[in-house]
FIMAR-783150 format. One record per residue (C-alpha): residue in one letter; y, x, z negated. Coordinates in nm, 4 decimals, padded with zeros to 6 digits. Each point is the difference from the previous one (the first is absolute). Layout:
<atoms>
+--------+----------+----------+----------+
: residu :    north :     east :       up :
+--------+----------+----------+----------+
:      A :        Y :        X :        Z :
...
+--------+----------+----------+----------+
</atoms>
This chain:
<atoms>
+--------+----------+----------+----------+
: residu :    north :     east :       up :
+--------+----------+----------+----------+
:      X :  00.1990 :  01.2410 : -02.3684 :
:      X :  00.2903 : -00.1525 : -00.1693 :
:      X : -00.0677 : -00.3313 : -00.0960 :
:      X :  00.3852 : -00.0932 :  00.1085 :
:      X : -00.0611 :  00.0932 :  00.3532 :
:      X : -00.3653 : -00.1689 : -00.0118 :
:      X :  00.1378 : -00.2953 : -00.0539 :
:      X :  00.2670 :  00.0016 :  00.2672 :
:      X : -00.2788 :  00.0668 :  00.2563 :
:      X : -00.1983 : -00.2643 : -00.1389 :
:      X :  00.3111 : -00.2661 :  00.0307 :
:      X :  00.0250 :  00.0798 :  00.3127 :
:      X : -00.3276 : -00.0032 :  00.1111 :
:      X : -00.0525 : -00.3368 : -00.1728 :
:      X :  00.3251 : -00.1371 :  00.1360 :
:      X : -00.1040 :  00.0692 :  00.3565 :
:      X : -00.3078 : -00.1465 :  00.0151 :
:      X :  00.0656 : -00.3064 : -00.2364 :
:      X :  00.3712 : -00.0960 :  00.2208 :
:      X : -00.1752 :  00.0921 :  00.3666 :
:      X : -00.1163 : -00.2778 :  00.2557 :
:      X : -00.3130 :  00.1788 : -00.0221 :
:      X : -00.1152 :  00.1454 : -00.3140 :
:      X : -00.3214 :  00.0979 :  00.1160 :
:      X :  00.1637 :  00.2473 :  00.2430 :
:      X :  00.1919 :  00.1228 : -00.2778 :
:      X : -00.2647 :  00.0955 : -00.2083 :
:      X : -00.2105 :  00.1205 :  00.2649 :
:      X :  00.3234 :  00.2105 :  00.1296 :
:      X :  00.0305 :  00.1189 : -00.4179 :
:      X : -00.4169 :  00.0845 : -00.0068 :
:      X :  00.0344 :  00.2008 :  00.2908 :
:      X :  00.3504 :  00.1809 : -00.1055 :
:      X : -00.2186 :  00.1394 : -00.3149 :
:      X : -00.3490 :  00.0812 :  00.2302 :
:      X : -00.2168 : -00.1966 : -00.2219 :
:      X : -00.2895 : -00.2065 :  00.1600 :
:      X : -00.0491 : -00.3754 : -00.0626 :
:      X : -00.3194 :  00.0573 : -00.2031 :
:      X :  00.1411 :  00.2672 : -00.2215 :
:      X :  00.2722 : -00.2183 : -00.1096 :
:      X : -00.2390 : -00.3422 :  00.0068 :
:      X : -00.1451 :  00.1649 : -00.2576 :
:      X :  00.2628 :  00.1470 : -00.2351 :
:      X :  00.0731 : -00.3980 : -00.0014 :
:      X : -00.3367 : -00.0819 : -00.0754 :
:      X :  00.0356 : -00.2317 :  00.3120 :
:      X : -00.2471 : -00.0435 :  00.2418 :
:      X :  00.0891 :  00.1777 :  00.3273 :
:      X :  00.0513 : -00.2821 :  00.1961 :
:      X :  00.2952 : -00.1218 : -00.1899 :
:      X :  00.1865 :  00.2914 :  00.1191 :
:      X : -00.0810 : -00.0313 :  00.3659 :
:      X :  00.0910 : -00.3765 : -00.0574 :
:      X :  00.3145 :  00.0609 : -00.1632 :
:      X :  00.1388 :  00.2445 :  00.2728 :
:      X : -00.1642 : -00.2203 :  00.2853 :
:      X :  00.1745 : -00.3180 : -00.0635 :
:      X : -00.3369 : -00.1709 : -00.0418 :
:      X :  00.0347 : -00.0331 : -00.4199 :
:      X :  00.3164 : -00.1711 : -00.1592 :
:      X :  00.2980 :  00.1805 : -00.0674 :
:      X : -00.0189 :  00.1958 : -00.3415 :
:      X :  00.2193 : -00.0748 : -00.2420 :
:      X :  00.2686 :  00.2012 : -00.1799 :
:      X : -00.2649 :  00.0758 : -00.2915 :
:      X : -00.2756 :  00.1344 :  00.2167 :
:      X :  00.2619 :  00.1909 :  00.2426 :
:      X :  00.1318 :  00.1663 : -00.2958 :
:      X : -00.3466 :  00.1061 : -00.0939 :
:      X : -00.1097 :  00.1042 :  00.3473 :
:      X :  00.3579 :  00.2178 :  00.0341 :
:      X : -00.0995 :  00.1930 : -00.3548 :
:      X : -00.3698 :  00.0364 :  00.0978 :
:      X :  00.1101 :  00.1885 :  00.3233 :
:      X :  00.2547 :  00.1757 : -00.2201 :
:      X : -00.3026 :  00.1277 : -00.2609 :
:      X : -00.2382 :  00.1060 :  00.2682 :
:      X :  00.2828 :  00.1758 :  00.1375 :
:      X :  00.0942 :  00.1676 : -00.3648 :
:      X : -00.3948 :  00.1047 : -00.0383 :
:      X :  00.0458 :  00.1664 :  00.3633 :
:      X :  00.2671 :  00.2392 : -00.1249 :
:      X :  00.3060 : -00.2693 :  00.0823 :
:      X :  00.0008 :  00.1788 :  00.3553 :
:      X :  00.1431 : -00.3236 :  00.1804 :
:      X :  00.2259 : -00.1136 : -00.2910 :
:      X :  00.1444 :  00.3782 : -00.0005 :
:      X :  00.0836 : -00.0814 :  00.3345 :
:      X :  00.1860 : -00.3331 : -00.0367 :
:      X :  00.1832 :  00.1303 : -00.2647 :
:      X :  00.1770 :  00.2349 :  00.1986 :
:      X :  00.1062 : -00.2995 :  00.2243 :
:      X :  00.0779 : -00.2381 : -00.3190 :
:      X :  00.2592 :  00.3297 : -00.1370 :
:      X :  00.1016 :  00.1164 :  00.3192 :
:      X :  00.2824 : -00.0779 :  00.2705 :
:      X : -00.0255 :  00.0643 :  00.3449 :
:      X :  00.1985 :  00.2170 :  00.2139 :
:      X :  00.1624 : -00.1965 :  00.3077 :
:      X : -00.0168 :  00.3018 :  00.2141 :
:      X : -00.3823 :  00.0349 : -00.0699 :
:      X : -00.1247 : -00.3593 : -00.0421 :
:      X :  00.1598 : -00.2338 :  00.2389 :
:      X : -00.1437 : -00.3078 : -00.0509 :
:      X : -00.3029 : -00.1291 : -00.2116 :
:      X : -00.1443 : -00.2915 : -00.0434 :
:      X : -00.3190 : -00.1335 : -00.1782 :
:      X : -00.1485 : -00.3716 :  00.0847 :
:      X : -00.1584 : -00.2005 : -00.2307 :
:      X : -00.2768 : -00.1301 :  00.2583 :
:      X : -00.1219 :  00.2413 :  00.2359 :
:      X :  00.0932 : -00.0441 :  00.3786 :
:      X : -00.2764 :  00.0999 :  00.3082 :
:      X :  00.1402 :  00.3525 :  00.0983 :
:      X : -00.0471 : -00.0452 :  00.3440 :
:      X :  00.2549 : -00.2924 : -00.0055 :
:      X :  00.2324 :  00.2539 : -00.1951 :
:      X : -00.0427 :  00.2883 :  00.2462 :
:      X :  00.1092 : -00.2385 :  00.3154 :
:      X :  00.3362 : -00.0993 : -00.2127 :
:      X :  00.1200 :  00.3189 :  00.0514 :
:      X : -00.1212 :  00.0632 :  00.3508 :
:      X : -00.2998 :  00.2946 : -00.0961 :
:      X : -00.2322 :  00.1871 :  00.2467 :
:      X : -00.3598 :  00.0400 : -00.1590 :
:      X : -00.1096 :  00.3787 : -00.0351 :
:      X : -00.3351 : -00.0531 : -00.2529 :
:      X : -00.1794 : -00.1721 : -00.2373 :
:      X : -00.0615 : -00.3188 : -00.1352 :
:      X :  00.2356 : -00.3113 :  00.0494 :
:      X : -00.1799 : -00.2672 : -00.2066 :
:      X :  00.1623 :  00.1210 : -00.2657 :
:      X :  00.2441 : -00.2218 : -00.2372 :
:      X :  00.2805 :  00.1446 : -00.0910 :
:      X :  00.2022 : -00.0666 : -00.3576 :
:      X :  00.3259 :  00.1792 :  00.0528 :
:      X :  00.2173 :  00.2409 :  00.2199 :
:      X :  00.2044 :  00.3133 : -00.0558 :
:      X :  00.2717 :  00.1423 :  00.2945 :
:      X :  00.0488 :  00.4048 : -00.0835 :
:      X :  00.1505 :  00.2133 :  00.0977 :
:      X : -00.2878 :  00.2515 :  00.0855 :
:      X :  00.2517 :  00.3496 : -00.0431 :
:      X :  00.1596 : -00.0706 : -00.2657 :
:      X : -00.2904 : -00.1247 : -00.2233 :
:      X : -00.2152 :  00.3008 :  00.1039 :
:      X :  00.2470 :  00.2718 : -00.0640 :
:      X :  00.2132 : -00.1922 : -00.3534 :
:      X : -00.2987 : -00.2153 : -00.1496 :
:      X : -00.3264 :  00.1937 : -00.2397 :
:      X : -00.3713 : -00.1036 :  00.0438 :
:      X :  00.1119 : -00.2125 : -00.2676 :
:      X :  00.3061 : -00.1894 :  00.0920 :
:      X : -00.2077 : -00.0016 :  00.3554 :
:      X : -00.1833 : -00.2809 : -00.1342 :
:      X :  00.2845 : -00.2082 : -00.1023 :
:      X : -00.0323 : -00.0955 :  00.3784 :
:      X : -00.2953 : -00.2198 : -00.0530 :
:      X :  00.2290 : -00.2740 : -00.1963 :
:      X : -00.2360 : -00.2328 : -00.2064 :
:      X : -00.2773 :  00.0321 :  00.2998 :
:      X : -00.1625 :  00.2751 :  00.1669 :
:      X : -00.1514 : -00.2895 :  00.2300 :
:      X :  00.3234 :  00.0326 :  00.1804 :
:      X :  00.1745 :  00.1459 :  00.3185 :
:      X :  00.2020 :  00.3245 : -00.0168 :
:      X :  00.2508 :  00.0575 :  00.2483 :
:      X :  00.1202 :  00.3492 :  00.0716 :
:      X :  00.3245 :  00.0553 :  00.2022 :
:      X :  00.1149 :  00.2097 :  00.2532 :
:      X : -00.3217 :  00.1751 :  00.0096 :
:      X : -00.0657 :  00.3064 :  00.2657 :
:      X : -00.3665 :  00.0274 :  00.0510 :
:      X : -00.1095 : -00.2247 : -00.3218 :
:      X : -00.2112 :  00.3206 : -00.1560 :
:      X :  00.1792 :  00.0787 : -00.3250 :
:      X :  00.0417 : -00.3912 : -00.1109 :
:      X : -00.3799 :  00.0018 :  00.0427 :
:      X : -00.0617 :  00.3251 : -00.1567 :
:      X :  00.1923 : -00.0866 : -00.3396 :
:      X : -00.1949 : -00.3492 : -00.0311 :
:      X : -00.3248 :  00.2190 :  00.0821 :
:      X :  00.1047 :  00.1913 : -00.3292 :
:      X :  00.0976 : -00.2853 : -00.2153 :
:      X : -00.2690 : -00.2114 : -00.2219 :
:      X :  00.1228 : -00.2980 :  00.1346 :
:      X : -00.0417 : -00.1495 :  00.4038 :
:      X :  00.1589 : -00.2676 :  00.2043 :
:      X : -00.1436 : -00.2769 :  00.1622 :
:      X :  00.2353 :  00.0829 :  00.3166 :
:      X :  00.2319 :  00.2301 :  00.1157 :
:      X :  00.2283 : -00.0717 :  00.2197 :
:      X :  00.1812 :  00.3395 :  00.1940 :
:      X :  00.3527 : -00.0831 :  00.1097 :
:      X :  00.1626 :  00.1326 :  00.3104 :
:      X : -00.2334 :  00.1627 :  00.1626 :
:      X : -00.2293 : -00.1099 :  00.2963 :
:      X : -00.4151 :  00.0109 : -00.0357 :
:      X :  00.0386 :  00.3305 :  00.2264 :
:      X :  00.2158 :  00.1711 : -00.2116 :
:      X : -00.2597 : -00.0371 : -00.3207 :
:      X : -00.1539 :  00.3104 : -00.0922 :
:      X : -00.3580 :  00.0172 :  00.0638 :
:      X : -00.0930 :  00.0936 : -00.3935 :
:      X :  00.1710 : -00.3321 : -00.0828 :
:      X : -00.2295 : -00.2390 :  00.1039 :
:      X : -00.2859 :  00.1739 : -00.1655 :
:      X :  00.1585 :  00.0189 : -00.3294 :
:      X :  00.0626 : -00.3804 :  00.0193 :
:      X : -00.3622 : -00.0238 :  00.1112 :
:      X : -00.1601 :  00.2121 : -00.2648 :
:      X :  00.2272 : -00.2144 : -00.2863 :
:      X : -00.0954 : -00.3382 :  00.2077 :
:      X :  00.3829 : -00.0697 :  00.0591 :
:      X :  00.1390 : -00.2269 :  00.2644 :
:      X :  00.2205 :  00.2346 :  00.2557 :
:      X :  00.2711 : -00.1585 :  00.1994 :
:      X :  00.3184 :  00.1240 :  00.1604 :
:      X :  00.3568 : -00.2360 :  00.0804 :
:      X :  00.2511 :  00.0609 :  00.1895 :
:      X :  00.2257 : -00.2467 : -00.1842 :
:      X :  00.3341 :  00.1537 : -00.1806 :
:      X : -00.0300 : -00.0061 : -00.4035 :
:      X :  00.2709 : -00.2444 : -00.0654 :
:      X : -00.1794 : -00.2610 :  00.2328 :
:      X : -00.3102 :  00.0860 : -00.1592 :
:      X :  00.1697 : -00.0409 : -00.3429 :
:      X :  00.2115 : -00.3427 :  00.1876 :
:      X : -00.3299 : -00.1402 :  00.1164 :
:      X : -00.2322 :  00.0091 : -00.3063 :
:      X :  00.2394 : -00.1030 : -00.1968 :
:      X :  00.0293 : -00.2973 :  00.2089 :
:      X : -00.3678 : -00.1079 : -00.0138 :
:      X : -00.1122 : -00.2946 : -00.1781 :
:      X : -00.3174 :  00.1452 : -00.1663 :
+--------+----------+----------+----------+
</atoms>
Protein backbone atom coordinates (compact mmCIF):
# COMPACT_ATOMS: atom_id res chain seq x y z
CA UNK A 1 0.00 0.00 0.00
CA UNK A 2 1.21 3.33 -1.02
CA UNK A 3 2.25 5.22 1.76
CA UNK A 4 0.58 8.51 -0.05
CA UNK A 5 -2.81 7.02 0.05
CA UNK A 6 -2.13 5.55 3.74
CA UNK A 7 -1.83 8.62 4.91
CA UNK A 8 -4.88 10.22 3.38
CA UNK A 9 -6.98 7.46 5.04
CA UNK A 10 -5.30 7.99 8.16
CA UNK A 11 -6.10 12.02 8.04
CA UNK A 12 -9.23 11.29 7.61
CA UNK A 13 -9.81 8.81 9.96
CA UNK A 14 -8.04 10.94 12.60
CA UNK A 15 -9.89 14.06 11.55
CA UNK A 16 -13.25 12.42 12.12
CA UNK A 17 -12.92 11.18 15.28
CA UNK A 18 -10.70 14.02 16.83
CA UNK A 19 -13.47 17.10 15.26
CA UNK A 20 -16.81 14.78 16.15
CA UNK A 21 -19.16 15.53 19.23
CA UNK A 22 -18.45 12.08 20.01
CA UNK A 23 -15.16 10.62 19.40
CA UNK A 24 -15.80 7.50 20.97
CA UNK A 25 -18.45 6.71 18.31
CA UNK A 26 -16.00 7.58 15.83
CA UNK A 27 -13.52 5.26 16.70
CA UNK A 28 -15.81 2.61 17.52
CA UNK A 29 -17.58 3.36 13.93
CA UNK A 30 -13.50 3.25 12.42
CA UNK A 31 -12.78 -0.32 14.61
CA UNK A 32 -15.70 -1.78 13.21
CA UNK A 33 -15.20 -0.37 9.42
CA UNK A 34 -11.74 -2.53 9.54
CA UNK A 35 -13.46 -5.87 11.54
CA UNK A 36 -10.94 -5.83 14.21
CA UNK A 37 -12.07 -6.70 17.84
CA UNK A 38 -11.39 -4.42 20.85
CA UNK A 39 -8.88 -6.87 22.38
CA UNK A 40 -6.91 -7.42 19.24
CA UNK A 41 -6.26 -3.84 18.89
CA UNK A 42 -5.96 -3.24 23.01
CA UNK A 43 -3.19 -5.11 22.51
CA UNK A 44 -1.27 -3.94 19.42
CA UNK A 45 -1.39 -0.69 21.83
CA UNK A 46 -0.12 -2.48 24.62
CA UNK A 47 -3.26 -1.00 26.40
CA UNK A 48 -5.27 -2.77 28.64
CA UNK A 49 -8.63 -3.72 27.08
CA UNK A 50 -10.66 -1.66 29.00
CA UNK A 51 -9.25 1.52 27.70
CA UNK A 52 -10.71 0.74 24.44
CA UNK A 53 -14.20 -0.06 25.59
CA UNK A 54 -13.79 3.24 27.67
CA UNK A 55 -12.66 5.28 24.94
CA UNK A 56 -15.57 4.29 22.50
CA UNK A 57 -18.14 4.28 25.51
CA UNK A 58 -17.79 7.78 26.59
CA UNK A 59 -16.86 6.57 30.07
CA UNK A 60 -12.77 7.54 29.64
CA UNK A 61 -11.70 11.17 28.59
CA UNK A 62 -11.49 12.17 25.19
CA UNK A 63 -8.08 11.10 23.53
CA UNK A 64 -6.04 13.47 22.35
CA UNK A 65 -4.67 14.25 18.88
CA UNK A 66 -1.38 12.16 19.81
CA UNK A 67 -3.08 9.00 20.91
CA UNK A 68 -5.88 9.30 18.00
CA UNK A 69 -3.16 9.47 15.59
CA UNK A 70 -1.68 6.35 17.05
CA UNK A 71 -4.94 4.44 17.39
CA UNK A 72 -5.83 5.50 13.42
CA UNK A 73 -2.16 3.88 12.31
CA UNK A 74 -2.55 0.85 14.64
CA UNK A 75 -5.91 -0.02 12.86
CA UNK A 76 -4.12 0.87 9.63
CA UNK A 77 -1.07 -1.88 10.46
CA UNK A 78 -3.34 -4.63 11.58
CA UNK A 79 -5.13 -3.95 8.53
CA UNK A 80 -1.67 -3.99 6.29
CA UNK A 81 -0.67 -7.51 8.14
CA UNK A 82 -4.33 -8.74 7.00
CA UNK A 83 -3.50 -8.30 3.32
CA UNK A 84 -4.80 -4.35 3.31
CA UNK A 85 -8.31 -5.98 2.37
CA UNK A 86 -10.33 -2.95 3.95
CA UNK A 87 -7.81 -0.20 2.96
CA UNK A 88 -8.02 -1.74 -0.78
CA UNK A 89 -11.45 -0.98 -0.40
CA UNK A 90 -11.40 2.68 0.74
CA UNK A 91 -9.06 3.42 -1.72
CA UNK A 92 -11.29 2.87 -4.43
CA UNK A 93 -13.69 5.41 -2.72
CA UNK A 94 -10.67 7.97 -1.84
CA UNK A 95 -9.71 7.75 -6.14
CA UNK A 96 -13.01 7.32 -7.34
CA UNK A 97 -16.13 9.57 -8.40
CA UNK A 98 -19.49 8.55 -8.34
CA UNK A 99 -21.91 8.25 -11.04
CA UNK A 100 -25.21 10.40 -10.38
CA UNK A 101 -27.29 7.97 -12.25
CA UNK A 102 -26.00 5.05 -10.00
CA UNK A 103 -25.40 6.66 -6.57
CA UNK A 104 -28.02 9.12 -5.69
CA UNK A 105 -27.30 10.25 -2.53
CA UNK A 106 -24.74 9.19 0.24
CA UNK A 107 -24.10 10.19 3.30
CA UNK A 108 -21.84 9.01 6.24
CA UNK A 109 -22.46 10.37 10.05
CA UNK A 110 -19.94 10.87 12.34
CA UNK A 111 -22.07 9.46 15.43
CA UNK A 112 -24.20 6.66 14.73
CA UNK A 113 -28.08 7.19 14.82
CA UNK A 114 -30.69 4.15 16.27
CA UNK A 115 -31.87 2.64 12.85
CA UNK A 116 -35.19 2.21 13.86
CA UNK A 117 -35.55 6.05 14.27
CA UNK A 118 -33.98 6.22 10.65
CA UNK A 119 -36.33 3.66 9.08
CA UNK A 120 -39.62 5.70 10.42
CA UNK A 121 -38.05 9.06 8.66
CA UNK A 122 -38.74 7.68 5.57
CA UNK A 123 -42.01 5.97 6.29
CA UNK A 124 -40.58 1.91 6.06
CA UNK A 125 -42.65 -1.33 6.51
CA UNK A 126 -40.51 -4.02 8.48
CA UNK A 127 -39.98 -7.35 6.42
CA UNK A 128 -36.96 -9.11 8.80
CA UNK A 129 -34.34 -8.95 11.02
CA UNK A 130 -32.92 -7.06 13.63
CA UNK A 131 -33.79 -3.29 14.37
CA UNK A 132 -31.48 -2.53 17.32
CA UNK A 133 -29.10 -1.87 15.06
CA UNK A 134 -27.15 1.68 14.79
CA UNK A 135 -26.69 2.82 11.74
CA UNK A 136 -23.47 5.16 10.50
CA UNK A 137 -24.50 6.22 7.04
CA UNK A 138 -27.00 5.89 4.05
CA UNK A 139 -26.76 5.29 0.32
CA UNK A 140 -30.09 5.93 -2.25
CA UNK A 141 -29.32 3.62 -5.62
CA UNK A 142 -30.52 3.14 -8.09
CA UNK A 143 -30.90 -0.76 -7.90
CA UNK A 144 -30.86 -1.28 -12.20
CA UNK A 145 -28.48 0.67 -13.04
CA UNK A 146 -25.83 -0.31 -10.40
CA UNK A 147 -26.51 -4.04 -11.04
CA UNK A 148 -26.25 -4.04 -14.76
CA UNK A 149 -23.10 -0.78 -15.16
CA UNK A 150 -21.16 -1.29 -11.73
CA UNK A 151 -18.28 -4.68 -11.19
CA UNK A 152 -18.13 -6.71 -7.88
CA UNK A 153 -15.67 -4.14 -7.36
CA UNK A 154 -17.07 -0.74 -7.95
CA UNK A 155 -20.25 -2.65 -6.17
CA UNK A 156 -18.65 -1.89 -3.02
CA UNK A 157 -18.10 1.70 -3.52
CA UNK A 158 -21.79 1.68 -2.21
CA UNK A 159 -20.81 1.11 1.33
CA UNK A 160 -19.24 4.86 1.59
CA UNK A 161 -16.84 4.99 4.67
CA UNK A 162 -19.36 2.42 6.61
CA UNK A 163 -20.75 -0.83 5.87
CA UNK A 164 -22.79 -0.21 9.25
CA UNK A 165 -25.08 1.69 7.02
CA UNK A 166 -28.49 1.58 5.11
CA UNK A 167 -28.63 0.84 1.35
CA UNK A 168 -31.47 1.97 -0.50
CA UNK A 169 -32.36 0.37 -3.79
CA UNK A 170 -34.86 2.09 -6.17
CA UNK A 171 -37.53 1.19 -8.21
CA UNK A 172 -37.12 -2.33 -7.31
CA UNK A 173 -39.63 -5.21 -8.83
CA UNK A 174 -39.56 -8.10 -6.51
CA UNK A 175 -36.21 -6.98 -4.46
CA UNK A 176 -34.33 -10.51 -5.54
CA UNK A 177 -31.40 -9.37 -7.67
CA UNK A 178 -30.38 -6.27 -5.20
CA UNK A 179 -30.21 -9.08 -2.61
CA UNK A 180 -28.55 -11.56 -4.73
CA UNK A 181 -25.50 -9.18 -5.75
CA UNK A 182 -24.90 -8.17 -1.92
CA UNK A 183 -25.20 -12.10 -1.24
CA UNK A 184 -22.10 -12.27 -3.69
CA UNK A 185 -20.14 -9.36 -2.49
CA UNK A 186 -17.54 -9.60 0.64
CA UNK A 187 -19.07 -6.84 2.13
CA UNK A 188 -23.00 -6.59 3.93
CA UNK A 189 -25.27 -3.86 5.02
CA UNK A 190 -26.66 -3.19 8.19
CA UNK A 191 -30.15 -2.43 6.32
CA UNK A 192 -31.65 -2.47 3.20
CA UNK A 193 -34.18 -0.59 2.41
CA UNK A 194 -36.37 -1.82 -1.09
CA UNK A 195 -38.01 1.16 -2.75
CA UNK A 196 -41.32 1.07 -4.49
CA UNK A 197 -42.56 -1.92 -3.94
CA UNK A 198 -45.13 -3.17 -1.28
CA UNK A 199 -44.13 -6.20 1.40
CA UNK A 200 -46.41 -8.44 -1.04
CA UNK A 201 -44.65 -7.80 -3.96
CA UNK A 202 -41.08 -9.05 -2.27
CA UNK A 203 -39.92 -12.17 -3.60
CA UNK A 204 -39.98 -14.94 -1.24
CA UNK A 205 -35.95 -15.79 -1.71
CA UNK A 206 -35.41 -12.20 -0.52
CA UNK A 207 -36.09 -12.34 2.88
CA UNK A 208 -34.00 -15.40 3.36
CA UNK A 209 -30.99 -14.00 1.81
CA UNK A 210 -31.30 -10.97 4.19
CA UNK A 211 -31.83 -13.55 6.93
CA UNK A 212 -28.95 -15.85 6.18
CA UNK A 213 -26.49 -12.41 5.92
CA UNK A 214 -28.40 -11.03 9.25
CA UNK A 215 -29.59 -7.86 7.24
CA UNK A 216 -32.43 -5.62 8.23
CA UNK A 217 -35.29 -5.93 5.30
CA UNK A 218 -37.69 -3.13 4.83
CA UNK A 219 -39.77 -1.86 1.95
CA UNK A 220 -41.13 2.23 1.35
CA UNK A 221 -43.39 3.40 -0.59
CA UNK A 222 -41.93 6.93 -0.50
CA UNK A 223 -40.67 8.50 -4.07
CA UNK A 224 -36.64 8.80 -4.24
CA UNK A 225 -36.42 12.50 -4.35
CA UNK A 226 -38.45 12.71 -0.99
CA UNK A 227 -36.39 10.07 0.31
CA UNK A 228 -33.27 11.98 -0.90
CA UNK A 229 -35.47 15.62 0.38
CA UNK A 230 -36.11 14.06 3.75
CA UNK A 231 -32.72 12.69 4.93
CA UNK A 232 -31.15 15.35 3.86
CA UNK A 233 -33.27 17.34 6.05
CA UNK A 234 -32.56 15.44 9.31
CA UNK A 235 -30.64 16.85 12.03
CA UNK A 236 -28.50 13.76 12.94
Amino acid sequence: MKSALRNRLAEKMAGEITLSDSPGDALRKWRINFNIAPGILAEKLGFSPSVISDYEGGRRKSPGTAVVGKIVDTILTIDNENGGKYMKKYANILYSDFDDEVIYDMHDYDSSIPLQKFCDAIDCKYITGSMDYRIYGYTVVNSLNAIVELSATEFNKIYGWSTERALIFTNVSTGKSPMIAIRVTPFKPRCVILQGISPEEIHPLVPELASRDKIALLTTDMDTDRIVKVLREQPW
